[in-house]
C-alpha angles and dihedrals in degrees: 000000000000119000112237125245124208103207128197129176099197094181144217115351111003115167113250098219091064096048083050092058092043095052086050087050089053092048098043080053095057097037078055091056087037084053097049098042093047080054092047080046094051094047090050092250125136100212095127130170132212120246113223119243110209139187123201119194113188147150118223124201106238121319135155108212118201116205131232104257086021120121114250098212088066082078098087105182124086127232083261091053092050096048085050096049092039098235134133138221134220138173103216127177105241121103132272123050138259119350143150141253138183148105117345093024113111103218115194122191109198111207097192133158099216096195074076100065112013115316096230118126088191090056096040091047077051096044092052088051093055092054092061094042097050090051099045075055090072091062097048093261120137109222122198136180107233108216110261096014124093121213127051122295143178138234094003123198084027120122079235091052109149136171124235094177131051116187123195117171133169118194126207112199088323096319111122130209138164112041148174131327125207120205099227106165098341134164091252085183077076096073088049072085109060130026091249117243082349088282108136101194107042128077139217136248143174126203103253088063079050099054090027087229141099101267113213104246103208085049087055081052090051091061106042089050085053101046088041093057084044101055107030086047082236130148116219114216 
């Protein structure tokens, strides 16, 4: 049986502070059900409850996220320069290091239980995976995963290697949140201000500079819902 997808497009600028918070408040719910259902286990009850698999789909203004275990001097740009530039900072606690959001980019938190589907954090960060490659596909783009770096990249083991694609997932007792974010038409001058993902020799690019044309974005959003359904066996709803 297929595993059930909530799925919610929030739009253009919205703040990422608030989708932070939303996605908490998913996964607190979750963690609630996890908790109930590990007591009726214990008293030998069956009384069970579902936990709730989500997919958020959302575009930020301008923000520079620092992962957990990330290095704050690979953000290059000042308070002023920000201010200037009118983009925010925040610390968050996913994985990964430094990266960028902002219009353009299509950002996807996955909410997922993964004791619904295969409690592996290696597989879901591949499938996910899976999922970009497989819709830059569409367009003609060959996606690749690069050994030891997580994302989508292309061209991988070229001097001209560059990533489309940055992932940055936590997990709480099998519940995801955070995600990937595809750099659809974005403001690529936006990454001159960081060292992306903490990574010094490899670029950036979006796939507007690849094909070289505007994408549709809601058609970009067409395609991942398809091949996530595809490759997690799950059904959106």
């Amino acid at each position: 049986m297929k595993q059930k997808v909530a799925f919610q497009d929030l739009g253009e600028f919205r703040d990422y502070q608030e989708i932070w918070d939303l996605q908490e408040n998913l996964l607190a719910e979750n963690v609630t059900v996890k908790s109930y259902n590990r007591q009726q286990e214990k008293a030998g009850k069956s009384d069970f409850q579902s936990t709730k698999n989500h997919l958020l789909f959302v575009e930020h203004p301008h923000v520079y996220t620092l992962g957990k275990s990330g290095h704050v001097e690979n953000m290059l740009a000042s308070s002023d320069k920000l201010n200037e530039i009118d983009a925010t900072f925040v610390k968050t606690n996913r994985g990964g290091d430094i990266t960028y959001h902002g219009p353009g980019q299509l950002v996807g938190y996955p909410l997922l239980d993964l004791d619904n589907f295969k409690p592996d954090i290696h597989l879901y960060m591949r499938n996910l995976e899976e999922v970009i490659i497989r819709t830059i596909a569409e367009y003609g783009l060959k996606g690749e995963r690069s050994p030891g770096e997580t994302g989508v990249w292309l061209d991988v083991g070229r001097p001209y290697a560059r990533k489309i694609c940055a992932m940055g997932v936590k997990a709480s007792r099998w519940i995801t949140m955070h995600g990937f974010a595809l750099n659809v038409n974005t403001d690529l001058r936006y990454f001159e201000y960081i060292v992306p993902c903490g990574i010094q020799d490899k670029a950036v690019t979006s796939m507007e500079r690849e094909l070289e044309q505007n994408i549709p974005m809601n058609e970009v959003k067409d395609f991942i819902c398809k091949h996530f359904q595809s490759v997690f066996d799950a059904e959106i709803v």
